[in-house]
Structure formats: structure tokens, C-alpha cells
Gaussian input, Z-matrix of N, CA and C with variables (Angstrom, degrees):
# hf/3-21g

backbone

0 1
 N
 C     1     B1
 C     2     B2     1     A1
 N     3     B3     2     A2     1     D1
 C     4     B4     3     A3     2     D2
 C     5     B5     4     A4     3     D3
 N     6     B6     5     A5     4     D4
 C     7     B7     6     A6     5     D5
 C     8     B8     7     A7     6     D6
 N     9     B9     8     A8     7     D7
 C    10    B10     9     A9     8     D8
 C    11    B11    10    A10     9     D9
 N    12    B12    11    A11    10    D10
 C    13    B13    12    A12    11    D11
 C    14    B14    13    A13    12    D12
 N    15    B15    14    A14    13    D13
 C    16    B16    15    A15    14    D14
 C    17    B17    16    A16    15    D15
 N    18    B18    17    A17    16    D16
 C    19    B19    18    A18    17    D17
 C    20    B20    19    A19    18    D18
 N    21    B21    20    A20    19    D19
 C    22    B22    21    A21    20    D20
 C    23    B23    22    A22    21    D21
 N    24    B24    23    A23    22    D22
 C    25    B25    24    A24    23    D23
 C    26    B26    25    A25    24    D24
 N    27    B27    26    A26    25    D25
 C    28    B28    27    A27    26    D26
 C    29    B29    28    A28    27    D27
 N    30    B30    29    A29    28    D28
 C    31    B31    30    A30    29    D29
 C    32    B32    31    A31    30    D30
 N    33    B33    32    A32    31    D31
 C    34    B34    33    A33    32    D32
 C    35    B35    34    A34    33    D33
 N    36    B36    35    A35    34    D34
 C    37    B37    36    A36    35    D35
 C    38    B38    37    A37    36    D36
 N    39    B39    38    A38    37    D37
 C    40    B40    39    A39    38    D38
 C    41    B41    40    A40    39    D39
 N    42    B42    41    A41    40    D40
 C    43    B43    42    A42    41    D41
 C    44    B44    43    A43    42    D42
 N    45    B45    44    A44    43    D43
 C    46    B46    45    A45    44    D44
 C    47    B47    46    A46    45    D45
 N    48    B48    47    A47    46    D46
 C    49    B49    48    A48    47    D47
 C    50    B50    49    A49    48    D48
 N    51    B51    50    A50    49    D49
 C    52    B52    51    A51    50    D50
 C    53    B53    52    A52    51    D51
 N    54    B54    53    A53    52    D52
 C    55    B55    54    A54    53    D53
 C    56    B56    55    A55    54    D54
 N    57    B57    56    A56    55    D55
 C    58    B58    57    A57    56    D56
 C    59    B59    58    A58    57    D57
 N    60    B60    59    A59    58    D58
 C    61    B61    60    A60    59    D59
 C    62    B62    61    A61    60    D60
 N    63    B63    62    A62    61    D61
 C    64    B64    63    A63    62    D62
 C    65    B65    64    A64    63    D63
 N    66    B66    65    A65    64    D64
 C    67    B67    66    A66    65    D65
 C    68    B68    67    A67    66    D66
 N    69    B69    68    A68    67    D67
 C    70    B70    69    A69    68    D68
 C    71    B71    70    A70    69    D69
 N    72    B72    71    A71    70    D70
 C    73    B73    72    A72    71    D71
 C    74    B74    73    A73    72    D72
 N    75    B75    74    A74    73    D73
 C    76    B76    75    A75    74    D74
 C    77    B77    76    A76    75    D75
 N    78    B78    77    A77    76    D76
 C    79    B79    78    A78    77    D77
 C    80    B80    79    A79    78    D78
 N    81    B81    80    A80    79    D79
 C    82    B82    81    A81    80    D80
 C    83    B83    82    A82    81    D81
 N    84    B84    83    A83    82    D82
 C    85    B85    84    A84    83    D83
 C    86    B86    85    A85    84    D84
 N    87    B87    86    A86    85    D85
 C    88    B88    87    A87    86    D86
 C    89    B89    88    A88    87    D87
 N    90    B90    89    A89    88    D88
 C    91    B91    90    A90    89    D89
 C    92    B92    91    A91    90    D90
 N    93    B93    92    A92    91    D91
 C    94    B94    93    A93    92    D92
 C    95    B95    94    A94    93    D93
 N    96    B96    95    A95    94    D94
 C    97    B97    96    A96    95    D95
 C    98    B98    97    A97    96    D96
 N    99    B99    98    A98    97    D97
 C   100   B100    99    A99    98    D98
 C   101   B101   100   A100    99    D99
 N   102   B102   101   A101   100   D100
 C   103   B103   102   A102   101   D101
 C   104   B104   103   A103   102   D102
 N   105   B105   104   A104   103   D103
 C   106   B106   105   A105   104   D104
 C   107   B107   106   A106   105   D105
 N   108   B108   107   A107   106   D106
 C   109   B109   108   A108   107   D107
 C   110   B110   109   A109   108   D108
 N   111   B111   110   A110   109   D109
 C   112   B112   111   A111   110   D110
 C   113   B113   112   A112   111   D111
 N   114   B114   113   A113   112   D112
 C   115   B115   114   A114   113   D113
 C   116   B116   115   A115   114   D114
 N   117   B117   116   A116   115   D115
 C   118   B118   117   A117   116   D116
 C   119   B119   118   A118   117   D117
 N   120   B120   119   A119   118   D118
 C   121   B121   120   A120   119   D119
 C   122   B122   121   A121   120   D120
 N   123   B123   122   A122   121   D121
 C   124   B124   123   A123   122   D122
 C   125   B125   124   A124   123   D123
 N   126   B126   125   A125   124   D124
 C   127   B127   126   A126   125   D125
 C   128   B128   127   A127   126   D126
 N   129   B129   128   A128   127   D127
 C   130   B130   129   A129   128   D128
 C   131   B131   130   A130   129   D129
 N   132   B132   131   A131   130   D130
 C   133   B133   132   A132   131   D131
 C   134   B134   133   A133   132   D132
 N   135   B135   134   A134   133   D133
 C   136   B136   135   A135   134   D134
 C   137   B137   136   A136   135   D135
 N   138   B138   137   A137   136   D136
 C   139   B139   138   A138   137   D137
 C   140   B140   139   A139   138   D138
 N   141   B141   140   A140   139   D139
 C   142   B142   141   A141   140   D140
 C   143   B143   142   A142   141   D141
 N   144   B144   143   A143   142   D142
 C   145   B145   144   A144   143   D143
 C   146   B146   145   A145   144   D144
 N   147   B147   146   A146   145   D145
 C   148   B148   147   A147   146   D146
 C   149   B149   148   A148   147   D147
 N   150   B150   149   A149   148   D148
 C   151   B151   150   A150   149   D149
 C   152   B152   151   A151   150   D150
 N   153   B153   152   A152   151   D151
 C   154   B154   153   A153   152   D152
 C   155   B155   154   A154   153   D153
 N   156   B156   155   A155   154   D154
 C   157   B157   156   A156   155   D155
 C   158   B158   157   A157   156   D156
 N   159   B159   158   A158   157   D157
 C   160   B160   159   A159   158   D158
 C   161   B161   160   A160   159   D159
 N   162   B162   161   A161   160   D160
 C   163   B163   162   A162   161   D161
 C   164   B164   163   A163   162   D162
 N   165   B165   164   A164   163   D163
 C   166   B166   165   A165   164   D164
 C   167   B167   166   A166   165   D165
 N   168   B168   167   A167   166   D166
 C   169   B169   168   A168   167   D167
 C   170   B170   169   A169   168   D168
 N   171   B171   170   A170   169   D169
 C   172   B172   171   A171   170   D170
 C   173   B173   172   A172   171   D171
 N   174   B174   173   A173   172   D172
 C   175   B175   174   A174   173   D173
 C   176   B176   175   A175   174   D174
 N   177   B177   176   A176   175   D175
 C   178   B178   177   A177   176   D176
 C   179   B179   178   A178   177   D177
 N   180   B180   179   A179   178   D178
 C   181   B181   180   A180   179   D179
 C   182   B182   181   A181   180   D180
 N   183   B183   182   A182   181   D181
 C   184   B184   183   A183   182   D182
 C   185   B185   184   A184   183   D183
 N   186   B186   185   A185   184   D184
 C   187   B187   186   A186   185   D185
 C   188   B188   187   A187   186   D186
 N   189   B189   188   A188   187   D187
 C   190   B190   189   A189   188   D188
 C   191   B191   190   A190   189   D189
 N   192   B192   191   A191   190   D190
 C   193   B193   192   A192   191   D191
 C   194   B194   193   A193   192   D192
 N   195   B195   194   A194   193   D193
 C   196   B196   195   A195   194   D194
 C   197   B197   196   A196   195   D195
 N   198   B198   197   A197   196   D196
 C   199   B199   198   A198   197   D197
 C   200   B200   199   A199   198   D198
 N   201   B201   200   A200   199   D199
 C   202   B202   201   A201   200   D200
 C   203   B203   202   A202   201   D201
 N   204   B204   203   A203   202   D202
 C   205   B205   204   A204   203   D203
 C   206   B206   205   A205   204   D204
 N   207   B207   206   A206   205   D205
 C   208   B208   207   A207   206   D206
 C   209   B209   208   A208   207   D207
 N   210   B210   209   A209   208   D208
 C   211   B211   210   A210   209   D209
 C   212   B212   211   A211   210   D210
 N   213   B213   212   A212   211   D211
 C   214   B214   213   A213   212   D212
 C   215   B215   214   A214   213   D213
 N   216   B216   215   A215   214   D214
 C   217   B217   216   A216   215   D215
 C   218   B218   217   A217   216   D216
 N   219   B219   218   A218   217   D217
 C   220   B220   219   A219   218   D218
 C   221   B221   220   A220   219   D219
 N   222   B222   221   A221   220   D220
 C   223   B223   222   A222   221   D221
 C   224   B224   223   A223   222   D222
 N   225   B225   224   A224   223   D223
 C   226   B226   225   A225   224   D224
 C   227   B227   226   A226   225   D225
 N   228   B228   227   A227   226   D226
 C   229   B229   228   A228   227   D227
 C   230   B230   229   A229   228   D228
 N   231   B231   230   A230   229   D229
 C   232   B232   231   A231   230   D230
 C   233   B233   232   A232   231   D231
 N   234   B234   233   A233   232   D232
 C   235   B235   234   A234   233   D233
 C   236   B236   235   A235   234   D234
 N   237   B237   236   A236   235   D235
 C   238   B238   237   A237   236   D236
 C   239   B239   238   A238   237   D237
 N   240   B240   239   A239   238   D238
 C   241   B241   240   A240   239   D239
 C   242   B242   241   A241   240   D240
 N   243   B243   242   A242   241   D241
 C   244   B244   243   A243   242   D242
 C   245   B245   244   A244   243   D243
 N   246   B246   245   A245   244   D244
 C   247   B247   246   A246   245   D245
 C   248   B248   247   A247   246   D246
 N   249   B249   248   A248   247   D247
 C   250   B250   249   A249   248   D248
 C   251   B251   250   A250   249   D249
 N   252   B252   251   A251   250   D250
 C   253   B253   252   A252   251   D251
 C   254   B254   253   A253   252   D252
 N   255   B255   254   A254   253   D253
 C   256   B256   255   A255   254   D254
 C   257   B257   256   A256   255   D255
 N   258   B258   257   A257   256   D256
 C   259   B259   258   A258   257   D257
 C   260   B260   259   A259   258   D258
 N   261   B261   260   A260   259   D259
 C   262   B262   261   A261   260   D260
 C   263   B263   262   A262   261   D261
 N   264   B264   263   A263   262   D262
 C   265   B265   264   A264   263   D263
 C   266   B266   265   A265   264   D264
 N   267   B267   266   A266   265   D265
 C   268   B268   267   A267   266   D266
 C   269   B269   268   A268   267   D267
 N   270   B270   269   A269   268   D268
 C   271   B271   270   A270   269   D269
 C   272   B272   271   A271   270   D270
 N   273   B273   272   A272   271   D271
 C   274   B274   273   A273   272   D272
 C   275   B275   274   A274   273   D273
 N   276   B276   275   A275   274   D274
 C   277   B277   276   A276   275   D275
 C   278   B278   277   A277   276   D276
 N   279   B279   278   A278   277   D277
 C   280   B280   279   A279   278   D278
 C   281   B281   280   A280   279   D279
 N   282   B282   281   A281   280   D280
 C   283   B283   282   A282   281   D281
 C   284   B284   283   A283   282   D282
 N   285   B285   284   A284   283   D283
 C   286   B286   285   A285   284   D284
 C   287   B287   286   A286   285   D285
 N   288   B288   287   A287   286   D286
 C   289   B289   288   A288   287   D287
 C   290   B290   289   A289   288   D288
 N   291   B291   290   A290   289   D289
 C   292   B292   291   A291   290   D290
 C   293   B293   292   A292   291   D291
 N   294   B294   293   A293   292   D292
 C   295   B295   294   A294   293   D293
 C   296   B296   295   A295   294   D294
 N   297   B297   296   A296   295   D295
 C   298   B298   297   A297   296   D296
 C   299   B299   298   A298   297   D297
 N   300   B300   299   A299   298   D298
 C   301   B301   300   A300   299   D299
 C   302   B302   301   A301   300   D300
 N   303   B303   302   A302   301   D301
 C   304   B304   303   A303   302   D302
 C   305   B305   304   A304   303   D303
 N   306   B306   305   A305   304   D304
 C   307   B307   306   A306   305   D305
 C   308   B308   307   A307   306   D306

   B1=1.4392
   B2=1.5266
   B3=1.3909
   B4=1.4218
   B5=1.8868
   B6=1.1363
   B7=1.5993
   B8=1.4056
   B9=1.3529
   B10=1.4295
   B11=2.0404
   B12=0.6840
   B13=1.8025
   B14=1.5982
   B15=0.9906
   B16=1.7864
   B17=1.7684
   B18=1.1448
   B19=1.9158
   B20=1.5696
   B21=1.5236
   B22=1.5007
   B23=1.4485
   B24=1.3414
   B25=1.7221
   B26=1.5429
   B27=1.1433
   B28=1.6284
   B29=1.8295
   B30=1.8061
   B31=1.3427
   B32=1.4911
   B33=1.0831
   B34=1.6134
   B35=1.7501
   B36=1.5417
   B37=1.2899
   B38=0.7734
   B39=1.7310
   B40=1.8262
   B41=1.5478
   B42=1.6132
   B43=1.2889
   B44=1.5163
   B45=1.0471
   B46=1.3398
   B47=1.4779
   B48=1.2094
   B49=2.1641
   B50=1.4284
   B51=1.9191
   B52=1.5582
   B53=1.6088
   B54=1.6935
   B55=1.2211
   B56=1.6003
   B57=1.3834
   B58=1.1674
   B59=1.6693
   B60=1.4937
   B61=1.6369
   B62=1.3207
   B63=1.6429
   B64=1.7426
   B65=1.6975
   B66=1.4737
   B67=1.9668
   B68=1.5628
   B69=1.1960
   B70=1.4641
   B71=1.4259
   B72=0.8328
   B73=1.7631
   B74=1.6517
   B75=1.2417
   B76=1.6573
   B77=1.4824
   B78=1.3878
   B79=1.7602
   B80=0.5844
   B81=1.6157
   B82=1.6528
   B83=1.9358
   B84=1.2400
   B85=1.6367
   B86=1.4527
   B87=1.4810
   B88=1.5200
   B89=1.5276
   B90=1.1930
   B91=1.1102
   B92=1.7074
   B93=1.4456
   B94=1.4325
   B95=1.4071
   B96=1.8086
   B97=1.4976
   B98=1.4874
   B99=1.3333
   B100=1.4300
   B101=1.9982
   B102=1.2438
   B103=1.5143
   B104=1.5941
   B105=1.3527
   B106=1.7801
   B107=1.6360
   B108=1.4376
   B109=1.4031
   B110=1.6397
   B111=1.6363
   B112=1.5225
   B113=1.7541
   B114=1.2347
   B115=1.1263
   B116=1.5336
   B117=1.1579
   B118=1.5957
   B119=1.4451
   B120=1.7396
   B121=1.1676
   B122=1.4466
   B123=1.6119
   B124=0.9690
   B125=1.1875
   B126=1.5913
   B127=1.6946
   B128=1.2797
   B129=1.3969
   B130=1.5298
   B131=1.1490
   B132=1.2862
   B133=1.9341
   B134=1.7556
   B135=1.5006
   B136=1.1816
   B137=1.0617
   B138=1.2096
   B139=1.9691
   B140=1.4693
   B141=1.1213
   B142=1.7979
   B143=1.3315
   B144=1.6161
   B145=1.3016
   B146=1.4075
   B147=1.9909
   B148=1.4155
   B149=1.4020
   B150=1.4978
   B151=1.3399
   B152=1.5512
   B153=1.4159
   B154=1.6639
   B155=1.3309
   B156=1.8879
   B157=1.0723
   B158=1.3661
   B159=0.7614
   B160=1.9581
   B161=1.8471
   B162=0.9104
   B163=1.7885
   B164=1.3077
   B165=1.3387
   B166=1.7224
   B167=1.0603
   B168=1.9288
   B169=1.2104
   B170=1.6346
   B171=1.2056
   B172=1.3438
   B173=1.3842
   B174=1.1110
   B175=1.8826
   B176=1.3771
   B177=1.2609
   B178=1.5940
   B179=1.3552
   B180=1.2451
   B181=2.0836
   B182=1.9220
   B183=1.0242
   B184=1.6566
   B185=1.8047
   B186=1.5437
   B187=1.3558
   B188=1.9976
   B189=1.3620
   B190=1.7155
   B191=1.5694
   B192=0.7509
   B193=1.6743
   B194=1.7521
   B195=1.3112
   B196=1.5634
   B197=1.8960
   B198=1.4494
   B199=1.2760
   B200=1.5527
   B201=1.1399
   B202=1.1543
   B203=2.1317
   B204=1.6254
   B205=1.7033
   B206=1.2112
   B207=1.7382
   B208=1.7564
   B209=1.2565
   B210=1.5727
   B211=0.9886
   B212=1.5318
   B213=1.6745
   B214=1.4237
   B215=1.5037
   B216=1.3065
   B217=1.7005
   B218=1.4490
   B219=1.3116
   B220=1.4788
   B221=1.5059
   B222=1.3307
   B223=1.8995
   B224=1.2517
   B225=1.9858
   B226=1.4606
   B227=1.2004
   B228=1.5994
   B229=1.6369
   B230=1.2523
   B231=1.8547
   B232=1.1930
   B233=1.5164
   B234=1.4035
   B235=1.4921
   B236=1.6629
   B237=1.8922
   B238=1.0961
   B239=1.7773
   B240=1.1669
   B241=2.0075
   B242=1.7458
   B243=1.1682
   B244=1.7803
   B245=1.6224
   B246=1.2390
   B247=1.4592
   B248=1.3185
   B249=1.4925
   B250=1.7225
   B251=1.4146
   B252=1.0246
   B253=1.3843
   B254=2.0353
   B255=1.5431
   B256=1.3306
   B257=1.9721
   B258=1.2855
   B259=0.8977
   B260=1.5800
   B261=1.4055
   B262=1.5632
   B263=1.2382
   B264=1.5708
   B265=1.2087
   B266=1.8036
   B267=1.6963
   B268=1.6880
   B269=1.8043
   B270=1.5894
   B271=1.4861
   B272=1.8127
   B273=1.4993
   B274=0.9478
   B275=2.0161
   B276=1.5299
   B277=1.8644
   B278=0.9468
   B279=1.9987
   B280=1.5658
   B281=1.5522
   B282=1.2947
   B283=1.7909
   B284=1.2761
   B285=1.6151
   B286=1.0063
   B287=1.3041
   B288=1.4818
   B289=1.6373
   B290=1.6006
   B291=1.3643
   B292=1.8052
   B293=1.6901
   B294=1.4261
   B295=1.5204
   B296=1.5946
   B297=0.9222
   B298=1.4160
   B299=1.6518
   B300=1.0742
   B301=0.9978
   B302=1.1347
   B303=1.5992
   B304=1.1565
   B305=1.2022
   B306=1.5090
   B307=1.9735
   B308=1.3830
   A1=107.44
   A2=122.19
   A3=127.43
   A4=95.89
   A5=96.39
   A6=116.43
   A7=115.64
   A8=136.85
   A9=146.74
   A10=94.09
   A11=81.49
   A12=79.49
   A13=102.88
   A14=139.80
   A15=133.14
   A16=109.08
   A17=87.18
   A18=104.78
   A19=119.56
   A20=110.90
   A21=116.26
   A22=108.64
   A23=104.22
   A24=114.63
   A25=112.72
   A26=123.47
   A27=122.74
   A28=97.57
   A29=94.73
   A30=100.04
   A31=121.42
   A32=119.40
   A33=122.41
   A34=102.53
   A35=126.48
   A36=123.04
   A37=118.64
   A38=117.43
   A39=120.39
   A40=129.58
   A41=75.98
   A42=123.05
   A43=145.90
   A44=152.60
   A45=134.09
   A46=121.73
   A47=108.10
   A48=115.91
   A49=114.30
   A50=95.87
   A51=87.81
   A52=86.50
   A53=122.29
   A54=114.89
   A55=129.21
   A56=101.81
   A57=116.47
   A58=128.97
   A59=125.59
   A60=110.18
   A61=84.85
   A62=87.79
   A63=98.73
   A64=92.29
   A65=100.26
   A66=91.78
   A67=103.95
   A68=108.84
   A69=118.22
   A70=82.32
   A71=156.85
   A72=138.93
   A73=109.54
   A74=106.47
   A75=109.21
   A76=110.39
   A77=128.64
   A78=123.81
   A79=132.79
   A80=134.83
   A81=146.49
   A82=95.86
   A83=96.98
   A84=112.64
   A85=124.09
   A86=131.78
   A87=114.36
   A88=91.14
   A89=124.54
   A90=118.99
   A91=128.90
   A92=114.88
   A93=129.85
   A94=116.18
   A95=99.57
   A96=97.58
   A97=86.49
   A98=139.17
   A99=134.26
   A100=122.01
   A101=97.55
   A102=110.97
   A103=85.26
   A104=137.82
   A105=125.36
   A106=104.81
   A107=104.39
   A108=124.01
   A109=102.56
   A110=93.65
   A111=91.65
   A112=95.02
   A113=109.21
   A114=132.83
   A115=141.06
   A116=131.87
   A117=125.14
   A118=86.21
   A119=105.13
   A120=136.52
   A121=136.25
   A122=151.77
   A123=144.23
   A124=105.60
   A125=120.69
   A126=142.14
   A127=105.40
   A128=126.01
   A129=131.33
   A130=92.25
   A131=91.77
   A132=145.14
   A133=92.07
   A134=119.49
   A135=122.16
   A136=147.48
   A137=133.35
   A138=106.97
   A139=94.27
   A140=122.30
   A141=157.32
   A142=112.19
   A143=111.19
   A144=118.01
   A145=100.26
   A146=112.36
   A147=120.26
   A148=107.86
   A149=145.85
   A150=122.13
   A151=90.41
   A152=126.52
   A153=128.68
   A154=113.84
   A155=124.93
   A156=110.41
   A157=125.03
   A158=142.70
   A159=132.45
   A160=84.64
   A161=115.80
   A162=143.54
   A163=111.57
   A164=101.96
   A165=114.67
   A166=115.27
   A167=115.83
   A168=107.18
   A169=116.03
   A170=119.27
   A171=128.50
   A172=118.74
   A173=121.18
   A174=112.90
   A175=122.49
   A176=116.42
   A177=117.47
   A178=102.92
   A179=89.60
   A180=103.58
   A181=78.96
   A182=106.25
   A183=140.60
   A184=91.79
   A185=110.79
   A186=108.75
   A187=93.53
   A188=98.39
   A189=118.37
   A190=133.82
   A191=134.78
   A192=121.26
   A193=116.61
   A194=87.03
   A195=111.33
   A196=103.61
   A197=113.87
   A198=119.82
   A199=111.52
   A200=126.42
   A201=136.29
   A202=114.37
   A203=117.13
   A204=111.03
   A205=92.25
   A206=84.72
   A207=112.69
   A208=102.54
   A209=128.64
   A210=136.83
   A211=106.94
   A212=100.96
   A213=117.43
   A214=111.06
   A215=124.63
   A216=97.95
   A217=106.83
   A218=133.29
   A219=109.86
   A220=111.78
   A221=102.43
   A222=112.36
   A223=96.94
   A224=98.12
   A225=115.29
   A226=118.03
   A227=108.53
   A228=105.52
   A229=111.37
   A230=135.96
   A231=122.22
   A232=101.73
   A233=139.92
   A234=134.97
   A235=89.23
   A236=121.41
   A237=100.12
   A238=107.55
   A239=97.77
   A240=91.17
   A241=86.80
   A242=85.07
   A243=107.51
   A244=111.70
   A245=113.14
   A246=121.75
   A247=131.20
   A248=137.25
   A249=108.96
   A250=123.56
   A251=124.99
   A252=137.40
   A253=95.15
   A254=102.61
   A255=105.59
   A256=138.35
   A257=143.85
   A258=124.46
   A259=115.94
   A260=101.76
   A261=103.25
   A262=136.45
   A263=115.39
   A264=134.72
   A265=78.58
   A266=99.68
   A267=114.86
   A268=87.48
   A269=85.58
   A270=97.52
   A271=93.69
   A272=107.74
   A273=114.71
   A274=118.01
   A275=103.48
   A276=111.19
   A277=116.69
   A278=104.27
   A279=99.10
   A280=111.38
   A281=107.22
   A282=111.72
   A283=117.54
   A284=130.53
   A285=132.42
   A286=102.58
   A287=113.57
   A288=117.50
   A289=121.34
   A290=112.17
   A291=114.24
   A292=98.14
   A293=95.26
   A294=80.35
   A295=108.34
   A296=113.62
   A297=132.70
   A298=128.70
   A299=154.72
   A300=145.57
   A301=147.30
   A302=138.53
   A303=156.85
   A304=120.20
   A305=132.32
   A306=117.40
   A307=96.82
   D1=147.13
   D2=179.81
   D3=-132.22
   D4=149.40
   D5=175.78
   D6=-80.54
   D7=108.00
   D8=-167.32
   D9=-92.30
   D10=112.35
   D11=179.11
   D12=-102.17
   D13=-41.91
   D14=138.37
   D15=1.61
   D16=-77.07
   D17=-176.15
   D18=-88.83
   D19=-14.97
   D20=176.77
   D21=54.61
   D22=58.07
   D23=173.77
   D24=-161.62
   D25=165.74
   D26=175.50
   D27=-93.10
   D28=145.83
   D29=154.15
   D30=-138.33
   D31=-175.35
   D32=176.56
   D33=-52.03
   D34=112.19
   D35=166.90
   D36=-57.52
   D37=153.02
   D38=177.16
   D39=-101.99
   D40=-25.52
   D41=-158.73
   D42=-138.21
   D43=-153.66
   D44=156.07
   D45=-124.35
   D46=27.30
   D47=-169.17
   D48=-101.66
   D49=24.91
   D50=176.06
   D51=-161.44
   D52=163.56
   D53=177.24
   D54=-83.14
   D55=131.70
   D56=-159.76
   D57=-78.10
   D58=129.44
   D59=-172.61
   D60=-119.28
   D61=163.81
   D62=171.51
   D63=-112.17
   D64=144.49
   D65=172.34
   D66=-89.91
   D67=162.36
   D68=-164.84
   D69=-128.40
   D70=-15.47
   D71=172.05
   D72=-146.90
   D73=145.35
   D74=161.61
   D75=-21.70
   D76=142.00
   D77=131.04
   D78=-54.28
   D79=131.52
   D80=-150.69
   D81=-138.60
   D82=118.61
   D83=165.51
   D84=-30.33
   D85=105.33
   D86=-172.21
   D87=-63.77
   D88=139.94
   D89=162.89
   D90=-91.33
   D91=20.70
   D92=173.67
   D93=-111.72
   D94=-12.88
   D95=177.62
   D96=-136.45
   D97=106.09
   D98=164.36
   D99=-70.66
   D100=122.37
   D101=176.58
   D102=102.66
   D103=19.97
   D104=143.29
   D105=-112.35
   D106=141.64
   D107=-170.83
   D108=-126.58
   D109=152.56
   D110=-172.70
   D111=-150.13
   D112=142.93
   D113=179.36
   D114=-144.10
   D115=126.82
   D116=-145.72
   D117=-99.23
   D118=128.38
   D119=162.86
   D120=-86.87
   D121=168.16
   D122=163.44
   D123=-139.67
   D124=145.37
   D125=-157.28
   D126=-111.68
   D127=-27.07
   D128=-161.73
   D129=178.12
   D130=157.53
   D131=156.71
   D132=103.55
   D133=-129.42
   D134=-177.63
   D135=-91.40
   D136=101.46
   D137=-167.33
   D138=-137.93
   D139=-164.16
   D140=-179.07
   D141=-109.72
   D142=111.06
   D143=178.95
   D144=-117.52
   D145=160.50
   D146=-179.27
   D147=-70.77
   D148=150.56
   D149=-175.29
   D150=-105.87
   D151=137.14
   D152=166.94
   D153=-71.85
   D154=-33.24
   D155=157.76
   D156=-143.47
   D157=-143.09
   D158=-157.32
   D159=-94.46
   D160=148.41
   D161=174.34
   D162=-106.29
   D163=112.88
   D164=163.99
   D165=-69.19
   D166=144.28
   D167=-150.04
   D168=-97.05
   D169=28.35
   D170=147.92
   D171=-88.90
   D172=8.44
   D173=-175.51
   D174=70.82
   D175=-152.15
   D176=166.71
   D177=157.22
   D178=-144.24
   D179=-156.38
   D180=-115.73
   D181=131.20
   D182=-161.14
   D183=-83.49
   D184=125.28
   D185=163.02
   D186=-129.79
   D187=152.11
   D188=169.06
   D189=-70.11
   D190=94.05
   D191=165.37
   D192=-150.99
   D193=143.23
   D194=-173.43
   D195=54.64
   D196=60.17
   D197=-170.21
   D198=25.66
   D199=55.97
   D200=164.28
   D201=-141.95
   D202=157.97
   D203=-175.82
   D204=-116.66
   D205=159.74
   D206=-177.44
   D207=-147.15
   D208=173.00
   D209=-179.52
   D210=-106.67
   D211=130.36
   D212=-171.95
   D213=-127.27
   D214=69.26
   D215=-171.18
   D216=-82.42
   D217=23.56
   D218=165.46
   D219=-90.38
   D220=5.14
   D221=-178.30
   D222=-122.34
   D223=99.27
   D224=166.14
   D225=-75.84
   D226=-24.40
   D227=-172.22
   D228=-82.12
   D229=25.32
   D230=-146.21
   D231=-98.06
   D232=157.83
   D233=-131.60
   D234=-110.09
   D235=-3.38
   D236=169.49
   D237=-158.78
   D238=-164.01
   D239=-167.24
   D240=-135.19
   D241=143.78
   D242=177.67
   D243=-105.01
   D244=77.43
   D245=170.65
   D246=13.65
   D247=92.67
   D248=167.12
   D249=-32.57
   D250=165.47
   D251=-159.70
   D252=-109.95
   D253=121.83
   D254=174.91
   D255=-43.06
   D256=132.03
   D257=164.81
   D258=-22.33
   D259=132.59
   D260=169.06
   D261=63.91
   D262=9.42
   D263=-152.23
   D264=-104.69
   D265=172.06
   D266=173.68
   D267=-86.92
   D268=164.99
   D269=-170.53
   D270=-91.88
   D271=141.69
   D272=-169.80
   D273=-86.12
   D274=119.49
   D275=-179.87
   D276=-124.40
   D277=157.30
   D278=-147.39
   D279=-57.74
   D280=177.13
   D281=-164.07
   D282=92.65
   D283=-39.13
   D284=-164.12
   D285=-80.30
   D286=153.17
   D287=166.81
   D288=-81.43
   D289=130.03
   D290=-166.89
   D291=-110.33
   D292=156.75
   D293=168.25
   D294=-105.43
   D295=143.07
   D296=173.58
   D297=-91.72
   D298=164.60
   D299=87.64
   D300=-83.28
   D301=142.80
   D302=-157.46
   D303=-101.20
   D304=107.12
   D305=-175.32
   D306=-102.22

């Protein structure tokens, strides 16, 4: 998710030109204001991201699109790293959840 300050709301990130959350649960209906949704996010340390496309199995430096991560190593400055993939584990494709970290 990225912060739209235009509209003063989060949307699906595209990209990386704004700070980035991961959602940690579905959006749930405020039910005092109908058609606003709210959902608990995380800024840093570790979580599980959707992968957009299959992950090489050394990891890398984390790039954004269509609110989903990929592996980008020509983007050193990228705000997070996409995990190597465990001994023995299936090789990880897009859809799957990666773990990430967040700085």
C-alpha cells in the first residue's frame, strides 16, 4: 500500500515514490462510515509479501508493482530485501507469499 496524499487515503502501490505498508489483514467496512475501509498495516521489520513474479533463489533488493514484490537488483536504494528461498523449499512463483524485509 502507498499513501495518496491527493485523496488522503492508501492505495494498491505501483511503485516505490512513497512509503510503503504491507497489510496484515483483509479490509473490513467501518461500519459508522459505509464505503470507508480500514486495514492494519506494517512499515518495517518482517512480514509476507504477494510475489508479482517468480523469485530467484538468492533473493534480492525488493522492487513494487501492482501492490505486489519482485526482485530488482539494479535498485540498491530499494527500502527492502526479498529473502533467499530456504534449503529444500519449492522455488518460489508469482502469487506466492515471500518473506520480505522492510528498513
Amino acid at each position: 500500500m502507498s499513501y495518496d496524499t491527493g485523496l488522503n487515503l492508501y492505495n494498491r502501490a505501483s511503485n516505490m515514490n512513497t512509503p510503503l505498508y504491507v497489510a496484515m489483514s483483509n479490509a473490513e467496512e467501518d461500519v459508522n462510515d459505509l464505503g470507508s475501509y480500514y486495514v492494519k498495516g506494517k512499515a518495517q521489520g518482517q512480514v509476507q509479501a504477494k510475489a508479482s513474479r517468480d523469485v530467484v533463489e538468492q533473493g534480492g533488493f525488493m522492487a513494487v508493482e501492482n501492490g505486489a514484490v519482485y526482485v530488482d537488483n539494479n535498485n540498491t536504494y530499494s527500502p527492502g530485501i526479498i529473502w533467499h528461498n530456504f534449503v529444500g523449499a519449492p522455488a518460489r512463483v508469482a502469487g506466492d507469499l515471500v518473506t520480505i524485509t522492510l528498513r
